[in-house]
C-alpha positions as CSV (number, residue, x, y, z in Angstrom):
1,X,-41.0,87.5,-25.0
2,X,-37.8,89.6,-25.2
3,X,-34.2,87.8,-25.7
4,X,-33.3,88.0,-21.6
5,X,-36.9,86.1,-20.7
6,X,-35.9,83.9,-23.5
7,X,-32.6,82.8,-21.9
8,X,-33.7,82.6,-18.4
9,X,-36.6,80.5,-19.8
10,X,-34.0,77.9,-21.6
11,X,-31.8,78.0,-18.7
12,X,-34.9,77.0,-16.2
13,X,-36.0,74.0,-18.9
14,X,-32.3,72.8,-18.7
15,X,-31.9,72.3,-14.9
16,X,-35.4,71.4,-14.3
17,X,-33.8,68.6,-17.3
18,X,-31.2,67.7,-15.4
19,X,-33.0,67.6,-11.7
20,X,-35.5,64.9,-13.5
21,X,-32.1,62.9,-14.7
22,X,-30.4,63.3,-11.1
23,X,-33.6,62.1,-9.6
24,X,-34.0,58.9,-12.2
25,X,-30.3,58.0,-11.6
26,X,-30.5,58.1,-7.7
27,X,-34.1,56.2,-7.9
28,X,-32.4,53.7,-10.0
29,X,-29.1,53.4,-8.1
30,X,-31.8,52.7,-5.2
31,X,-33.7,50.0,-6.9
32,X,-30.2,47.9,-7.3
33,X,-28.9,48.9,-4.2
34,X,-32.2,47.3,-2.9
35,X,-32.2,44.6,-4.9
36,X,-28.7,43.8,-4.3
37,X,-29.3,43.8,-1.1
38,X,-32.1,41.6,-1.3
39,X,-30.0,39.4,-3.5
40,X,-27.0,39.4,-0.6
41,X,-30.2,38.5,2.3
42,X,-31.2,36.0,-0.1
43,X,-28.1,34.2,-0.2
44,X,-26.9,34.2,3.2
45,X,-30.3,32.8,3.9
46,X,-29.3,29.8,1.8
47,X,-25.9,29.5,3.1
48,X,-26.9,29.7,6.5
49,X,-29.6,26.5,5.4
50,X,-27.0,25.4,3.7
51,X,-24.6,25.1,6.5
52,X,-27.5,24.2,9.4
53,X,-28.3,20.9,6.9
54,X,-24.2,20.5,6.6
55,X,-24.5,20.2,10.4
56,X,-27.2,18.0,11.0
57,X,-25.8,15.5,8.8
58,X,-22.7,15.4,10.2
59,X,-23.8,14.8,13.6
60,X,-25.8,11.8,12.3
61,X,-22.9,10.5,10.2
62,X,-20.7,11.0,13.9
63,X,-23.4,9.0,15.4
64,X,-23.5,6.3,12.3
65,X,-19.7,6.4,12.3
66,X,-19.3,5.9,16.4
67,X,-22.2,3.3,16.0
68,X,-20.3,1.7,13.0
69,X,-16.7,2.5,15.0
70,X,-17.9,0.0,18.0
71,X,-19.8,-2.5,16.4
72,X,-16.5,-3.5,14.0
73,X,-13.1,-2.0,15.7
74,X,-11.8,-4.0,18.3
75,X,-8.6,-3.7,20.4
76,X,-5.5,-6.4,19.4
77,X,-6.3,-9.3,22.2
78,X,-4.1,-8.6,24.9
79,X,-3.5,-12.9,25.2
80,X,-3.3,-14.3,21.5
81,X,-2.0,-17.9,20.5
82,X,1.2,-17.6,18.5
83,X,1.3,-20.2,16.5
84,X,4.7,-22.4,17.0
85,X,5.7,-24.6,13.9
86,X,8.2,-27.3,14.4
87,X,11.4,-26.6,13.1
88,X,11.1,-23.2,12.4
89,X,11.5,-19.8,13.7
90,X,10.3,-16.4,12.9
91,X,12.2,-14.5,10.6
92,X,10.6,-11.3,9.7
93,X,7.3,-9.7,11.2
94,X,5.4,-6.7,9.6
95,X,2.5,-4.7,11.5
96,X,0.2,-1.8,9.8
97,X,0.1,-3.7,6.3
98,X,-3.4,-2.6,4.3
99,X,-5.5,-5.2,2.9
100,X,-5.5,-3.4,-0.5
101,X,-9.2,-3.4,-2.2
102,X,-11.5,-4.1,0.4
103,X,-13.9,-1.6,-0.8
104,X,-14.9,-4.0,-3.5
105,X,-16.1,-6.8,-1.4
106,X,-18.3,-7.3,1.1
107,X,-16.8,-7.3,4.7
108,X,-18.2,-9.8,6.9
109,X,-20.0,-8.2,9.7
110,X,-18.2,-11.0,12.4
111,X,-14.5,-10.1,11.5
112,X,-13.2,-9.3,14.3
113,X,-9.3,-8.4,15.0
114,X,-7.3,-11.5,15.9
115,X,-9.2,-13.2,12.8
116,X,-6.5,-15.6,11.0
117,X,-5.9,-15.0,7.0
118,X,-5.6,-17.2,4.1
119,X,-3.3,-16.2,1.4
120,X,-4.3,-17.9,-1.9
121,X,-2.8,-16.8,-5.2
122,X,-4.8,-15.8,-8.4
123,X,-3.2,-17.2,-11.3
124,X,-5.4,-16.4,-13.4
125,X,-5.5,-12.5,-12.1
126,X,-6.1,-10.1,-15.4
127,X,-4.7,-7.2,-14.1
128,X,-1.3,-8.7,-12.0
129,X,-0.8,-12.2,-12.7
130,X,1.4,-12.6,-8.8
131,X,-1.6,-11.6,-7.5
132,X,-2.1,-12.6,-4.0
133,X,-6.2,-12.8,-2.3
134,X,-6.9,-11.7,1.5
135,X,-9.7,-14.5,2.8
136,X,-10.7,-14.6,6.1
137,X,-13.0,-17.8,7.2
138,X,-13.4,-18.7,3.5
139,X,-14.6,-14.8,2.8
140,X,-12.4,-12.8,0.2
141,X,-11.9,-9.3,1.5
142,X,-9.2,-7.7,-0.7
143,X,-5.7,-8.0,-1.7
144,X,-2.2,-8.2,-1.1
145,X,-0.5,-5.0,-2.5
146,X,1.8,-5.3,-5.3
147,X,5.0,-4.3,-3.3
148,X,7.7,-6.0,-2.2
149,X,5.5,-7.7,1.0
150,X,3.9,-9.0,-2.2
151,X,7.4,-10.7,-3.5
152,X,8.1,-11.9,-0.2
153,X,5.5,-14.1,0.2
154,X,6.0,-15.8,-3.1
155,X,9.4,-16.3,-2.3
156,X,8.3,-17.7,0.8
157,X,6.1,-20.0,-0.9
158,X,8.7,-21.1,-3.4
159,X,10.9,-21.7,-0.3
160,X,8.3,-24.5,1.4
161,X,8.7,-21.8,4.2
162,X,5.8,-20.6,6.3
163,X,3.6,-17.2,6.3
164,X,1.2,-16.4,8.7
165,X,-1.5,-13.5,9.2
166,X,-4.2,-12.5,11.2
167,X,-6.0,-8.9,11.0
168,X,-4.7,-6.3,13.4
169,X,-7.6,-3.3,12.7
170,X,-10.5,-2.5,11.6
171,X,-11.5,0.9,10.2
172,X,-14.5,2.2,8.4
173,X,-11.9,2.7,5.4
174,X,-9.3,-0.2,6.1
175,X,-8.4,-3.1,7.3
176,X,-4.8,-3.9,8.8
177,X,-3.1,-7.0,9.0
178,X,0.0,-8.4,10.7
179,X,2.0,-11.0,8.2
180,X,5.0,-13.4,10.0
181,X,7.6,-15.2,7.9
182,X,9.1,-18.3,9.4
183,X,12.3,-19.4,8.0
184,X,13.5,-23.3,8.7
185,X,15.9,-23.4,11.7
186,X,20.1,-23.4,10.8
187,X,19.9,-27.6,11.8
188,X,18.7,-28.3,7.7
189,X,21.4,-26.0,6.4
190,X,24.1,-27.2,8.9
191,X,23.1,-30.8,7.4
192,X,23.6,-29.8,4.1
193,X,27.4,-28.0,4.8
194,X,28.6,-30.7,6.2
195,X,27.9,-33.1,3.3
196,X,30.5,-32.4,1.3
197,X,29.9,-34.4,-1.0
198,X,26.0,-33.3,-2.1
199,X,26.7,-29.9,-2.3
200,X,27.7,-27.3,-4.6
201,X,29.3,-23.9,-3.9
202,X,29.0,-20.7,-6.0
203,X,30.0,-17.3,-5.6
204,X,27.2,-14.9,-6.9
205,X,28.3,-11.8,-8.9
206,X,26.6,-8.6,-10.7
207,X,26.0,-7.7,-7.1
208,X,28.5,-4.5,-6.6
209,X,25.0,-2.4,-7.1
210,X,23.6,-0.1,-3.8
211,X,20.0,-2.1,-4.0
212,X,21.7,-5.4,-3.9
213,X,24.6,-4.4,-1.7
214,X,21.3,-3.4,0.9
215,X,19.5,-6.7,0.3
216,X,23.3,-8.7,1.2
217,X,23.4,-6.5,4.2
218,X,20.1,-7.3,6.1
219,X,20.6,-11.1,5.1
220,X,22.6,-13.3,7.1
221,X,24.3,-17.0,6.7
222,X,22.0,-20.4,6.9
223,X,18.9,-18.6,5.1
224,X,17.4,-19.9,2.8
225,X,17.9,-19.0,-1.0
226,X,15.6,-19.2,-3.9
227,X,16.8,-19.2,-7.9
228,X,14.9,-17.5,-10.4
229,X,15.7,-17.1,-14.4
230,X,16.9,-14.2,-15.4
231,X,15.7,-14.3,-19.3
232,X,16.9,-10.7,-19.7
233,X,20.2,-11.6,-18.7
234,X,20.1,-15.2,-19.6
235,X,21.3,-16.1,-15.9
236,X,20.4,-17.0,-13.0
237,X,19.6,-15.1,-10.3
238,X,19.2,-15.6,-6.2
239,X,17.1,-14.3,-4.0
240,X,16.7,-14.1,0.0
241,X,13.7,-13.2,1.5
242,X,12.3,-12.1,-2.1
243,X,15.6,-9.8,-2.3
244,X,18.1,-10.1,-5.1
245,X,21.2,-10.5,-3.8
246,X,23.3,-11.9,-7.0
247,X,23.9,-13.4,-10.4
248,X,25.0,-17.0,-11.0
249,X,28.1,-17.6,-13.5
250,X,26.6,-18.4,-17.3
251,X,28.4,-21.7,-16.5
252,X,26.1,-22.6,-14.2
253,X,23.3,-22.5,-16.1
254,X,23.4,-26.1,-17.5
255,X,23.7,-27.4,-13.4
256,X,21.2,-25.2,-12.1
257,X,18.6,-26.3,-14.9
258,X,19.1,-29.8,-14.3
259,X,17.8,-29.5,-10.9
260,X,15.1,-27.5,-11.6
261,X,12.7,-27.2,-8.1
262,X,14.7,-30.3,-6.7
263,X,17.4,-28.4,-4.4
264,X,18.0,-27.0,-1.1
265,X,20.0,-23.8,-1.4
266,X,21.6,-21.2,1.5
267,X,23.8,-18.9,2.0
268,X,26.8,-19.9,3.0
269,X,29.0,-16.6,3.6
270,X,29.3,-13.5,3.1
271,X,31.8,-10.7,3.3
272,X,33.5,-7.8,2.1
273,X,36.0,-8.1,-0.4
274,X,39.4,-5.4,-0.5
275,X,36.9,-2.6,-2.4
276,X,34.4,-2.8,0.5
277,X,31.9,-4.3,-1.3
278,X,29.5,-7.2,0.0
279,X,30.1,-11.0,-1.6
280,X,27.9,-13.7,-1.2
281,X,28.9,-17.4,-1.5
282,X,26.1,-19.4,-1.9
283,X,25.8,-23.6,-1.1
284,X,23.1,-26.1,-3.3
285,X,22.0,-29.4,-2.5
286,X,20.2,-31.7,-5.0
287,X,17.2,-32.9,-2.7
């Protein structure tokens, strides 16, 4: 073999080489290709199963739900008795309020909208010692929430005055109640004015703040007025409807401890002084 065969021999060796390389790469590029393709089927399969098993069980959990739906929600009674308490009238009324917690208990499958609620408070409550329970005929279902509904009703309480609920939805994931507060009519208070010489009249201060000023502004004169310790501030302090609306002079302190729970207190005016800011005079009878 002379040098020319010699070279065309090494050149035919080399592409015949590469031709065998070209032909492994494009099998091989084929064989993924394939199986990614294959892998792509595969999955859509699955998400297509996926999706058709999605489906199925939400049309049973639409029928459970609508099942569920009419066998507890009710619409409000277009007639209900409203209850009618002697020498009071109603003060404040709140609609929408969540039962807070009723996932934890077990709701009675008779509650029905209308129902009438028991508010009893849980001393003894680890987690918020004001706590207030939701019963319904005897049946705890949840909670009051810690809010200023919350604070209402305890100042309510502390007031002798009256609250009243009755459950105004029922959801799958909630339960809504209405809550009234009844405040005594002005007759009590007007009593107490004009007895000069029971009563005790105090100006409240520390008041000048835009929360408080709010609070002065939605009450009104003759309502009632319930004092609380201040051990912060080593007063005390007055509240209307669960509201703060002012301090009571240090002086007062030795008075105001003497009577302790026995008093009657009210507001007895209130207006704006020459910087525009709310004052609130406030009237106590020994009982």
């Amino acid at each position: 073999m002379n040098a020319g065969e010699a070279v065309i021999f090494i050149f035919v060796i080399i592409c015949i080489s590469i031709f065998v390389l070209c032909l492994n790469h494009a099998i091989n590029n084929y064989d993924k290709k394939k199986t990614k393709k294959e892998t792509i089927d595969d999955y859509k399969k699955k998400v297509e199963q996926f999706q058709k098993q999605l489906d199925e069980e939400r049309t049973q959990n639409g029928k459970e739900k609508f099942e569920l739906e009419n066998k507890y929600s009710h619409p409000l009674p277009k007639l209900r008795v409203v209850p009618v308490y002697e020498g009071y009238e109603k003060k404040y009324s709140y609609d929408d309020i969540y039962v807070a917690g009723t996932q934890y208990y077990e709701i009675p499958n008779d509650l029905k909208v209308g129902d009438e609620i028991k508010f009893i408070e849980e001393l003894d409550n680890e987690f918020d010692p004001k706590a207030i329970a939701v019963y319904v005929k005897d049946i705890k279902i949840g909670h009051v929430h810690k809010n200023l509904i919350q604070d209402m009703i305890h100042d309510f309480w502390a007031r002798r005055e009256i609250v009243n609920a009755y459950i105004s939805e029922i959801r799958l994931d909630a339960i809504k109640m209405v809550i009234d507060f009844y405040v005594e009519t002005k007759s009590k208070y007007e009593a107490l004015k004009n007895d000069n010489e029971q009563i005790k009249s105090f100006k409240l201060t520390g008041n000048t703040n835009e929360e408080m000023q709010a609070n002065i502004y939605i009450s009104h004169e003759g309502e009632s007025v319930t004092i609380t310790y201040d051990y912060d501030k080593e007063k005390y302090l007055a509240k209307c409807s669960g509201l703060d609306i002012g301090y009571f002079l240090k002086s007062a302190n030795d008075y105001l401890e003497s009577i302790e729970t026995s008093y009657e207190a009210y507001i007895e005016e209130i207006y704006e002084n020459e910087n525009d800011k709310y004052c609130v005079r406030v009237i106590i009878g020994e009982e």
